[in-house]
C-alpha positions as CSV (number, residue, x, y, z in Angstrom):
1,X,0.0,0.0,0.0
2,X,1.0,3.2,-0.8
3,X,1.8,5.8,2.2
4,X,-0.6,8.3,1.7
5,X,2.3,11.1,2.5
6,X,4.0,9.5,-0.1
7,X,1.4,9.6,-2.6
8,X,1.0,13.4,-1.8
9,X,4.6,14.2,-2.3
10,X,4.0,12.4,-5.8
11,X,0.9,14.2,-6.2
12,X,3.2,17.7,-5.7
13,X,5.3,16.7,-8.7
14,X,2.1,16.8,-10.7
15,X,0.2,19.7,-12.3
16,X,-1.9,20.9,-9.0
17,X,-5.6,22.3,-8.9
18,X,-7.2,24.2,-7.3
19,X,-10.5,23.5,-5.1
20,X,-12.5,25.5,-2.6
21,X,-14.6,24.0,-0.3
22,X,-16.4,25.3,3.0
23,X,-16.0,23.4,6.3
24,X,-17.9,23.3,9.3
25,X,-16.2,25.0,13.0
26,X,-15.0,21.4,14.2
27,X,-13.7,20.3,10.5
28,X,-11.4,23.6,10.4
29,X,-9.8,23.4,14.1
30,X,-8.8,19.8,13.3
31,X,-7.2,21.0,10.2
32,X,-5.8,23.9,12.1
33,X,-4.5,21.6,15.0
34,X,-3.0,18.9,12.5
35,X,-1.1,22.1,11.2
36,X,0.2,23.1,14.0
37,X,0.9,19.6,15.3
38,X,2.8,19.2,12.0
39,X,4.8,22.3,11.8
40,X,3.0,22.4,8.3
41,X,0.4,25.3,6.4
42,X,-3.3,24.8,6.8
43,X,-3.2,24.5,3.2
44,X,-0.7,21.2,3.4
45,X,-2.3,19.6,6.3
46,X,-5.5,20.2,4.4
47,X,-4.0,18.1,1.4
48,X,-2.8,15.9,3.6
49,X,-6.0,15.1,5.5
50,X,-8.7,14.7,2.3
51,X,-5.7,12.0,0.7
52,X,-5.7,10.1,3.8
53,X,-9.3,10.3,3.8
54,X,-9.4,9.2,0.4
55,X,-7.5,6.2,0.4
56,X,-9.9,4.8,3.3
57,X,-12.9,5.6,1.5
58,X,-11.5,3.8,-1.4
59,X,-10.7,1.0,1.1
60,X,-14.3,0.7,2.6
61,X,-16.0,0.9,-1.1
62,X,-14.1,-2.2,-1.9
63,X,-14.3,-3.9,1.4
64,X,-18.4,-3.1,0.8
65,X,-18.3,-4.4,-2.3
66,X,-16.4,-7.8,-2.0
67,X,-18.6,-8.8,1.2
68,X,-21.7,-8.6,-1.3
69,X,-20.3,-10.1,-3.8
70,X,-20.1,-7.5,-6.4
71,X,-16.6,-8.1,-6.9
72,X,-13.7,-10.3,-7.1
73,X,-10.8,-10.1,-4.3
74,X,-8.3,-9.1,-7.1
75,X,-10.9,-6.4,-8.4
76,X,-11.4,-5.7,-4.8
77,X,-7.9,-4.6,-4.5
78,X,-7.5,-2.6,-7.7
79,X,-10.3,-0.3,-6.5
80,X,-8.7,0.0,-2.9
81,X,-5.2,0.4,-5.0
82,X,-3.5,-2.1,-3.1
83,X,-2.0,-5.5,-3.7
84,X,-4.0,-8.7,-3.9
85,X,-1.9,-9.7,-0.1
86,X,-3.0,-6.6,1.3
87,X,-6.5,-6.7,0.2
88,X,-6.9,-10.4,2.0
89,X,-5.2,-8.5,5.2
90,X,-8.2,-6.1,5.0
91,X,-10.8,-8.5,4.4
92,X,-9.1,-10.6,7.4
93,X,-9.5,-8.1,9.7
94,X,-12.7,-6.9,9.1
95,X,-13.8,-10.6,9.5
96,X,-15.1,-11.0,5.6
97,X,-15.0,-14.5,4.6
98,X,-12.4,-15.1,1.5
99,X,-13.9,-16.6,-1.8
100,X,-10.8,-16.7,-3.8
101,X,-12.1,-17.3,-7.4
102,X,-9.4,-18.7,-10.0
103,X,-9.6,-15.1,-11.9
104,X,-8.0,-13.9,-8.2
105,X,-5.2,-16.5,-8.8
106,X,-4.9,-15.7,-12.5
107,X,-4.6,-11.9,-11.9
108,X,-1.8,-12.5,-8.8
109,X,-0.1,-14.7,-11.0
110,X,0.1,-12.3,-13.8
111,X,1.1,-9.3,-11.5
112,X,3.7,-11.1,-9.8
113,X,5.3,-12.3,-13.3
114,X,4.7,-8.4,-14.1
115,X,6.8,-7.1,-11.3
């Protein structure tokens, strides 16, 4: 799994946007806190914050989505963008049964011969 601070500092190197949003009290002195915990601008800790946020929503979509069925572990994973391990660690520990179909072990197969 990519480190979400990692995938920010990537995400620097790219052409950024801009994007304005309006926050609630509580939302903006957690963002003002992480700041200051950080040592870091409101506007980084903000960036930081919605990535981490985003790679857990992506995360739960999948992990909603494999326990009904609606996908394959392996497809599972490439939605959460994680490997095919770490997406049975998930589903582990959120006590989701594993049904490993052979497209699962025909996808893993062609990754690791990929990497």
């Amino acid at each position: 799994m990519r480190n979400p601070i990692n995938a920010y500092r990537d995400m620097c190197s790219d052409k950024m946007r801009n994007l304005t949003v309006r926050v609630d009290e509580e939302t903006y002195r957690d963002i003002e806190k992480t700041a200051s915990i950080e040592k870091i601008d409101r506007s980084t800790a903000t960036r930081q914050l919605l990535k981490k946020g985003i790679v857990e929503e992506k995360k739960k979509r999948a992990l909603e989505l494999y326990r009904a069925g609606k996908c394959t572990l392996w497809k599972a994973a490439q939605q959460a963008d994680l490997n095919i391990r770490e997406m049975m660690d998930l589903a582990t520990r959120e006590k989701i049964p594993a049904h490993i179909t052979p497209e699962d072990v025909d996808e893993a197969w062609r990754e690791a011969l990929d990497e």
